[in-house]
C-alpha positions in Angstrom: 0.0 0.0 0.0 1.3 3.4 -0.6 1.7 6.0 1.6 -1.0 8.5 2.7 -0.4 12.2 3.5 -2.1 14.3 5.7 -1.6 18.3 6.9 -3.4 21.1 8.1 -2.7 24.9 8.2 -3.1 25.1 12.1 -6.9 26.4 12.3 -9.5 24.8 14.3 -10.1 21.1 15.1 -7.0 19.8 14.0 -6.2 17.8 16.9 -10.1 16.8 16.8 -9.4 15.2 13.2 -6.1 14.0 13.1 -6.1 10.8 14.9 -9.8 9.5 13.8 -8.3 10.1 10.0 -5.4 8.2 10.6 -7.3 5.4 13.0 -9.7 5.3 10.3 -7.2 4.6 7.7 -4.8 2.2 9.4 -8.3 0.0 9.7 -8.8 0.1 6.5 -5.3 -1.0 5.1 -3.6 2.0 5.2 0.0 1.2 6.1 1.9 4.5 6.4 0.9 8.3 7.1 3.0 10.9 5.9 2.6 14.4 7.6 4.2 18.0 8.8 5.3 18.2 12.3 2.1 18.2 14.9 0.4 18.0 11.7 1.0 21.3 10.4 1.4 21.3 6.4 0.6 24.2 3.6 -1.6 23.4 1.0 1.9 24.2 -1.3 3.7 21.9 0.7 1.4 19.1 0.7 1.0 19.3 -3.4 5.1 19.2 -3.3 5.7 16.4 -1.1 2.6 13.9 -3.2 4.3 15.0 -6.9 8.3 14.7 -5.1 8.7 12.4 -2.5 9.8 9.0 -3.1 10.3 6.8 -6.0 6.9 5.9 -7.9 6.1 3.0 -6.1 6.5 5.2 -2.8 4.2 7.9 -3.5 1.4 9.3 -1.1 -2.0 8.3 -3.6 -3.4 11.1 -2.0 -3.5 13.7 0.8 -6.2 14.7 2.8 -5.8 18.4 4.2 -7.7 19.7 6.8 -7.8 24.1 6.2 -11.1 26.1 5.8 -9.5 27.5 2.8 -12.1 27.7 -0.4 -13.8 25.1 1.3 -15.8 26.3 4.6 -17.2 24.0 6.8 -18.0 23.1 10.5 -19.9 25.3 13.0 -19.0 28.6 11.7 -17.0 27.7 8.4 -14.1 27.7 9.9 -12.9 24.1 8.8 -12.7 22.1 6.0 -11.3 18.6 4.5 -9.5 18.7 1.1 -8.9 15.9 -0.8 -5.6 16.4 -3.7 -4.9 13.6 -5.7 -1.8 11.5 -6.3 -0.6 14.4 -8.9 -0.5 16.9 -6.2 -3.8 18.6 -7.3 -7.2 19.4 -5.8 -9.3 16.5 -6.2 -12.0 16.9 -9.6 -15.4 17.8 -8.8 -16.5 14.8 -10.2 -14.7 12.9 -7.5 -15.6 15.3 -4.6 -18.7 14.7 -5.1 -18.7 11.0 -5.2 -16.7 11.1 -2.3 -19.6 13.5 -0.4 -22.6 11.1 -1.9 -21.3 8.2 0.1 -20.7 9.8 2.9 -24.5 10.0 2.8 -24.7 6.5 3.3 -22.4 5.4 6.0 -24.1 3.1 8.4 -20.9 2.4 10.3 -17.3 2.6 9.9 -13.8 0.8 10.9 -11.3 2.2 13.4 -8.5 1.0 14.9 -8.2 1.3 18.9 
């Protein structure tokens, strides 16, 4: 399995999100979590490490990137979840979408303890 990143710009419910994303991965095959130092990891930098880091068969499929940047959320939009793909790249629409219809549907989920 290749690697998945994960970073955050420091706002709000960072330390909230952090460990269910990675709990939830590691459950679900997930071997190894990339990320900045407590977590903290621009938008920039995130993009640079997926496209750099590693030979091919090393590098992150995709990053998930927890900032309320273009994309408000929570109480009082002041958090979000990005998704960028394994060229560094915000996630297509398309995809984002998909990704937000199934989340409709989730009855349960797996976690490691």
């Amino acid at each position: 399995h290749r690697p998945r990143q994960q970073g955050c710009d420091g706002r709000y419910f960072k330390d909230e999100v952090i460990q269910p994303i990675i709990k939830m991965g590691v459950a679900n095959g997930v071997k190894r979590f990339w990320m900045g130092q407590d977590g903290l990891l621009s938008t920039p930098a995130v993009s640079a490490v997926i496209r750099e880091r590693g030979p091919t068969w090393q590098k992150a499929f995709g990053a998930f990137i927890l900032t309320a940047s273009h994309n408000p959320g929570g109480p009082e939009e002041d958090f979000g979840i990005k998704y960028n793909c394994e060229n560094g790249g915000p996630a297509p629409e398309k995809l984002t979408n998909t990704i937000y219809d199934n989340t409709t549907t989730i009855k349960d989920y797996k976690m490691c303890t």
